[in-house]
C-alpha positions as MATLAB code, in Angstrom:
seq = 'XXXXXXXXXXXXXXXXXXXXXXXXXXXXXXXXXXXXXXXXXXXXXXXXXXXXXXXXXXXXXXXXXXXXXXXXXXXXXXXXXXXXXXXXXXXXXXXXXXXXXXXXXXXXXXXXXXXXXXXXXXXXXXXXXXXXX';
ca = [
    -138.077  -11.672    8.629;
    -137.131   -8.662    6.384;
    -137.268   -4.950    8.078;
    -138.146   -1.659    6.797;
    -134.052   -1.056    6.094;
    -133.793   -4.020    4.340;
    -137.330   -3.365    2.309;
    -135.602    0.032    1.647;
    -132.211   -1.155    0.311;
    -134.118   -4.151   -2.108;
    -136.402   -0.971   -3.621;
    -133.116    1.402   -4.187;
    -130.986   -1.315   -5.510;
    -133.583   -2.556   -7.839;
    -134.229    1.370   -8.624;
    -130.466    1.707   -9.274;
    -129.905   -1.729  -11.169;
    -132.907   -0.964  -13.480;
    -131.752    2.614  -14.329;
    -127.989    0.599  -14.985;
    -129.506   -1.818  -16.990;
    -131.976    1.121  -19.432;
    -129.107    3.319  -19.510;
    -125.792    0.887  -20.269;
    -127.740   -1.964  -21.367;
    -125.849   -3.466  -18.246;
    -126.683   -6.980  -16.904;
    -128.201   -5.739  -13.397;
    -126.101   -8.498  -11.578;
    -123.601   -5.717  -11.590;
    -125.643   -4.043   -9.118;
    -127.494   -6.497   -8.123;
    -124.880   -8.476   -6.588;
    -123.078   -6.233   -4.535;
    -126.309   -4.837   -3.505;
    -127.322   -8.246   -1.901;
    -124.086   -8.980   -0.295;
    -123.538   -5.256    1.419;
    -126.573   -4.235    1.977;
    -128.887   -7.154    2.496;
    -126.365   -9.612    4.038;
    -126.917  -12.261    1.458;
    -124.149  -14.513    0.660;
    -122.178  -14.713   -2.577;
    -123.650  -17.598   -3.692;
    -127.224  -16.230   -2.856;
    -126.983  -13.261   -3.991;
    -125.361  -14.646   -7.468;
    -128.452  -16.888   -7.553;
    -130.640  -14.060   -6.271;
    -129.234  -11.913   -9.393;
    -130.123  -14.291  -12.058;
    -133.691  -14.314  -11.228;
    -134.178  -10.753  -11.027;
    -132.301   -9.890  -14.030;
    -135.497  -11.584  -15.987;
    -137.532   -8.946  -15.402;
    -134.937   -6.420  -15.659;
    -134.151   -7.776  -19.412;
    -137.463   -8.534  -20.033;
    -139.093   -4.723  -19.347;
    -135.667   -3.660  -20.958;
    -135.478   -5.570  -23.709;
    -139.446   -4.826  -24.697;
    -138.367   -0.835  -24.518;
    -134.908   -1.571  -26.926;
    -137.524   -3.060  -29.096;
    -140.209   -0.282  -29.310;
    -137.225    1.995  -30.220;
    -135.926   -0.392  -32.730;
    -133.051   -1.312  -31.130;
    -133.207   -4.843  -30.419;
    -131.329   -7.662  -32.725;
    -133.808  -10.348  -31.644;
    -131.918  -13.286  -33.724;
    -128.535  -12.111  -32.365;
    -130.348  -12.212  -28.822;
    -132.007  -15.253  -28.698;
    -128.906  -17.019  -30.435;
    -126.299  -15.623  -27.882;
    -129.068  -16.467  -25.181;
    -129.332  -20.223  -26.316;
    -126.041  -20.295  -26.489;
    -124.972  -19.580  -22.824;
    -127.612  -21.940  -21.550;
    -125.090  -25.213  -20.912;
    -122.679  -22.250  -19.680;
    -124.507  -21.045  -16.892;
    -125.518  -24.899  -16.382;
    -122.144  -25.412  -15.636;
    -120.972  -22.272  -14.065;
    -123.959  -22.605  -11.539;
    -122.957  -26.188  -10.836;
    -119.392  -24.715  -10.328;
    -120.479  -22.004   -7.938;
    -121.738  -24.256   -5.581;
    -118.813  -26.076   -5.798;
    -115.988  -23.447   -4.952;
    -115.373  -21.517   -1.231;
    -117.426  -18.130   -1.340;
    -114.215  -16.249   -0.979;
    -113.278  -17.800   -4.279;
    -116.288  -16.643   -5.701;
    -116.021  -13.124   -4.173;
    -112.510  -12.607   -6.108;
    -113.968  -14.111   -9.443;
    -116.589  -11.921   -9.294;
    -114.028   -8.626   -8.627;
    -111.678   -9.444  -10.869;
    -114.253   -9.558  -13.654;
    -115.741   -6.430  -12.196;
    -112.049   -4.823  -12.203;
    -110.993   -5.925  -15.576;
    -114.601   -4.706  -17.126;
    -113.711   -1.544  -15.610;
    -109.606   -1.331  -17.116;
    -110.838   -2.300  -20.482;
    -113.466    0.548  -20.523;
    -110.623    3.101  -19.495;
    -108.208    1.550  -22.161;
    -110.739    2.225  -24.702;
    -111.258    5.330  -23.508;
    -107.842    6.387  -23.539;
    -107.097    5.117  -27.247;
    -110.219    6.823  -28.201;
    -109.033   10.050  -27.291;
    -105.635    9.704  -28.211;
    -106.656    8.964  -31.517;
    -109.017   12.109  -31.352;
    -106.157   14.249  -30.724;
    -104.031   12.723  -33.403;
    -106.475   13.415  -35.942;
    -106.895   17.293  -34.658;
];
């Protein structure tokens, strides 16, 4: 049976996963993940399962605002969507295959290197900033 703490951290990491997801045009499984695994004791696995539904509604509602704004590249979209459909058949099949401390590491490392290439680019950007000044 869920509690009033864990009610309270779904409704703040769904708040902070959907203001992720308008703002960076991030996948809310970013947040979403970690969320489930800290703060509502959910497994790796789960919460990785967990994360896929709820990012529907997150791109859905998202995706719907992108467009109003004229934002959205539907065909590019829908294409790269199509295409990762026999990925994440796969990749789910694998999940459930590896130890959940394997998964835990996959899913840092991807969260680490996300975070080194934004600082690389970062970096280059302003060094090419300043050798243009």
């Amino acid at each position: 049976m869920i509690g009033a703490p864990e009610i309270v951290a779904a409704l703040a990491i769904g708040f902070a996963a959907g203001v992720a997801s308008g703002v960076l045009g991030v996948g809310g499984g970013i947040l979403f993940v970690p969320g489930l695994v800290l703060f509502l004791h959910q497994t790796q696995l789960d919460a990785q399962a967990t994360s896929l539904l709820a990012v529907i509604l997150v791109a859905l509602v998202g995706a719907g605002r992108q467009r109003a704004y004229g934002n959205l590249h539907l065909r590019d979209g829908l294409l790269i969507g199509a295409l990762s459909v026999p990925g994440v058949a796969l990749g789910s099949v694998l999940a459930n295959k590896l130890p959940e401390r394997a998964l835990e590491l996959l899913f840092a490392a991807v969260q680490i290197y996300v975070a080194y290439e934004l600082v690389r680019r970062l970096a280059a950007a302003r060094s090419a900033s300043a050798s243009e000044a």
